[in-house]
C-alpha positions, 0 to 999 in steps of 0.5 A, spaced: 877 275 237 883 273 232 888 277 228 884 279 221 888 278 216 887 283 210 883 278 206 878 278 211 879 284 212 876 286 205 871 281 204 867 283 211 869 291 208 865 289 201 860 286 206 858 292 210 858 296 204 853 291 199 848 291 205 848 299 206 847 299 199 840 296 200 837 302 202 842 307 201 842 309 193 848 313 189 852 315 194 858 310 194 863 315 196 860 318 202 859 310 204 865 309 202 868 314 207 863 313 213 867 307 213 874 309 212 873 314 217 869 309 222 875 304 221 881 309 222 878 310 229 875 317 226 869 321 226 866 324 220 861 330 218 857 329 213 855 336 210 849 338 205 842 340 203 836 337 207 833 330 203 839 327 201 840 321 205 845 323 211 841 321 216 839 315 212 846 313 211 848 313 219 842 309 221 844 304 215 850 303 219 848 302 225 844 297 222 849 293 219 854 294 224 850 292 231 852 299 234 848 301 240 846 307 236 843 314 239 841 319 235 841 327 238 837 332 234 841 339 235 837 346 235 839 352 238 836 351 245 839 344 246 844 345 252 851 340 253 847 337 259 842 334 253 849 331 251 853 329 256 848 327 261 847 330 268 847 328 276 840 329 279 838 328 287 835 322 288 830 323 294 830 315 296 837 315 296 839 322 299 844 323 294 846 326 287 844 319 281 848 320 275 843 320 268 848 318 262 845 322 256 846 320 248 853 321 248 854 314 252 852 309 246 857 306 240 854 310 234 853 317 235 848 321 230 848 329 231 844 331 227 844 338 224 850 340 229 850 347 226 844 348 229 846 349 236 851 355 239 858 352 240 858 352 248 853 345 245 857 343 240 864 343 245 860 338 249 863 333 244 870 335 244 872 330 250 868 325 248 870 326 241 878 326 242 879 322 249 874 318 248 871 320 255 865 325 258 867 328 265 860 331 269 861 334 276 869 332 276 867 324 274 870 321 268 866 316 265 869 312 259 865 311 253 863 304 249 867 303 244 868 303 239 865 310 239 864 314 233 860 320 231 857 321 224 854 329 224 851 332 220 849 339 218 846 344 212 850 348 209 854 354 213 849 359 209 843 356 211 837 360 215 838 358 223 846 356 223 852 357 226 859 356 223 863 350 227 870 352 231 875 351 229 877 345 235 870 343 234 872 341 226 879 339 227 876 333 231 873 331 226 876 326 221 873 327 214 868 332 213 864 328 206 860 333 202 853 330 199 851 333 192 844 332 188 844 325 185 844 325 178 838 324 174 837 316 174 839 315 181 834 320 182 829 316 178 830 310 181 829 313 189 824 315 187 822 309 184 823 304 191 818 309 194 813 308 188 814 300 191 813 302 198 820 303 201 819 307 208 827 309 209 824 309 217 825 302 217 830 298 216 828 291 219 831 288 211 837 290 213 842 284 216 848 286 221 853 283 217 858 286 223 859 286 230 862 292 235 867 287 237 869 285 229 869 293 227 874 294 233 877 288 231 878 291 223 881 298 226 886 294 229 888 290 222 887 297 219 893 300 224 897 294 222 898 296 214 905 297 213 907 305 211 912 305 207 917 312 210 917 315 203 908 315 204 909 318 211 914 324 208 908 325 201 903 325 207 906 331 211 908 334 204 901 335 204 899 338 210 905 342 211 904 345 204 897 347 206 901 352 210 904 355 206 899 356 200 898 363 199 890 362 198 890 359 205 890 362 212 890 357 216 892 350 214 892 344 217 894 341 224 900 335 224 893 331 226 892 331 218 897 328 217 896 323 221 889 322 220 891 321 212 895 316 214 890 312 218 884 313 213 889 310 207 891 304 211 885 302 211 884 303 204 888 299 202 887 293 207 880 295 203 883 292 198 887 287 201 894 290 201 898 290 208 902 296 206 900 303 203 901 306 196 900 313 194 894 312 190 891 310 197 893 318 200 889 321 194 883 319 195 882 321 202 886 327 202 880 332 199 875 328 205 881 329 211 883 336 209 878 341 206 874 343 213 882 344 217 884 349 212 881 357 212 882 360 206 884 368 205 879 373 205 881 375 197 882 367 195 874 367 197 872 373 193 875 370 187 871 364 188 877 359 190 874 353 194 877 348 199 877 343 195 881 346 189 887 348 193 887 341 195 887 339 188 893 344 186 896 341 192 896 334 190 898 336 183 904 339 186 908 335 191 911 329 188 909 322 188 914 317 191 915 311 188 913 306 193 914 299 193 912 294 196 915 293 203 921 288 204 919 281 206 925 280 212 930 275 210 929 268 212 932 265 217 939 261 217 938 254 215 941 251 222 940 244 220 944 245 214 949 247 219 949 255 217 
């Protein structure tokens, strides 16, 4: 496939979002940002109570996007061989026949991921970072692109456990999905009324292919940064370790995870360079589940997201332009 210039990276970008639009209602912000996480590269974790569309909105996904798309339901006996796969003996052959369990498909649904004990939950580790699953001393690569869109309840529901530290930073973005307002509310309700069945989403056109996604994040990793963005973008993180409310703030991946996730806003938008204003809207999303608040800020009630919002008031905007276009080659006609 040939280089996508940031044009035609924006226009298939409105595309996807215009067909997950179809079913997916009142949640712009966590389409949004399923996407930018997908084309950084990355992986996302989609936090929120039951019935709000975080199933819905990665099926949708993998509909448009033409992903080979597995979706594991998590619970408290599922073990890392249910993941990953096993090898069992093969009695004509004689000899020990790997099964690939669901890791091995483009788009990875793990729902409810909190439900299951952490020895589970670190099956993804490898997969997730190397792209890779190791069984019986084998590594065997993984399809790609390969992202995993996790879901969970919230921490304090019934039947959960929190995710290790290591298992959050592998993560991107953590998005968090809030009730939807009154007529977003009426008009689901609505699309139900008129027979929408959300387990069918046959109405829904693949508008993409796996090998153009992979195609956009090539495109997204060429977006120029400017030297003055990537010093805003590791103020950030590096500030999150020296904030008094945080006791453990965010690793350097942050920082490169902010600088991926805005290169691909703004090739969103069609730009081959990253301005501030393309960092702070992913700052919150890269952030708020690699900080661990001190015990006394949680008493007092302060949140993630609030300290990141100081944050961001705090550390000062560089007043990036766009980057030089190199001078144009000497006129050796004219003798130059």
């Amino acid at each position: 496939m040939a280089r996508m210039t940031p044009d035609q990276f924006e226009a298939t970008f409105n595309r996807i979002r215009a067909q997950m639009a179809k079913v997916v209602v009142g949640q712009e912000d966590l389409v949004f940002g399923l996407l930018v996480a997908a084309l950084s590269g990355g992986h996302v974790l989609i936090e929120g109570a039951p019935g709000l569309g975080k199933t819905l909105v990665a099926r949708s996904f993998a509909r448009v996007s033409g992903a080979r798309f597995k979706r594991l339901q998590f619970t408290p006996d599922l073990m890392p061989s249910d993941v990953t796969g096993s090898s069992v003996l093969d009695r004509e052959k004689g000899a020990f026949t790997f099964i690939p369990g669901p890791i091995f498909c483009q788009l990875l649904l793990a729902d409810e991921i909190n439900r299951a004990p952490a020895k589970t939950q670190s099956a993804l580790l490898e997969a997730m970072q190397d792209h890779q699953v190791t069984v019986d001393g084998v590594s065997r690569p993984l399809p790609a692109p390969f992202v995993v869109v996790a879901t969970q309840n919230p921490v304090e529901s019934q039947g959960t456990y929190p995710l290790p530290e290591a298992q959050l930073d592998r993560f991107l973005m953590k998005l968090t999905v809030l009730d939807p307002p009154r007529d977003v509310e009426q008009r689901i309700v609505k699309n139900h009324a008129t027979g929408f069945d959300p387990t069918d989403l046959t109405a829904l056109e693949a508008v993409t292919s796996p090998e153009e996604l992979l195609a956009m994040q090539g495109a997204a990793q060429r977006v120029r940064v400017d030297d003055s963005i990537v010093e805003y973008v590791v103020e950030l993180a590096r500030k999150t370790r020296e904030d008094r409310a945080i006791e453990l703030g965010a690793s350097p991946r942050a920082s490169i995870a902010m600088m991926k996730a805005a290169q691909v806003v703004a090739a969103s938008e069609g730009r081959d360079f990253v301005t501030p204003d393309d960092v702070k809207p992913v700052a919150k999303p890269v952030l708020r589940h690699r900080v661990m608040l001190h015990p006394d800020a949680e008493l007092q009630g302060i949140t993630a997201d609030e300290r990141i919002d100081d944050l961001l008031r705090a550390v000062p905007v560089p007043r990036a332009a766009k980057p030089s276009v190199p001078p144009p080659a000497p006129n050796r006609e004219a003798g130059a």
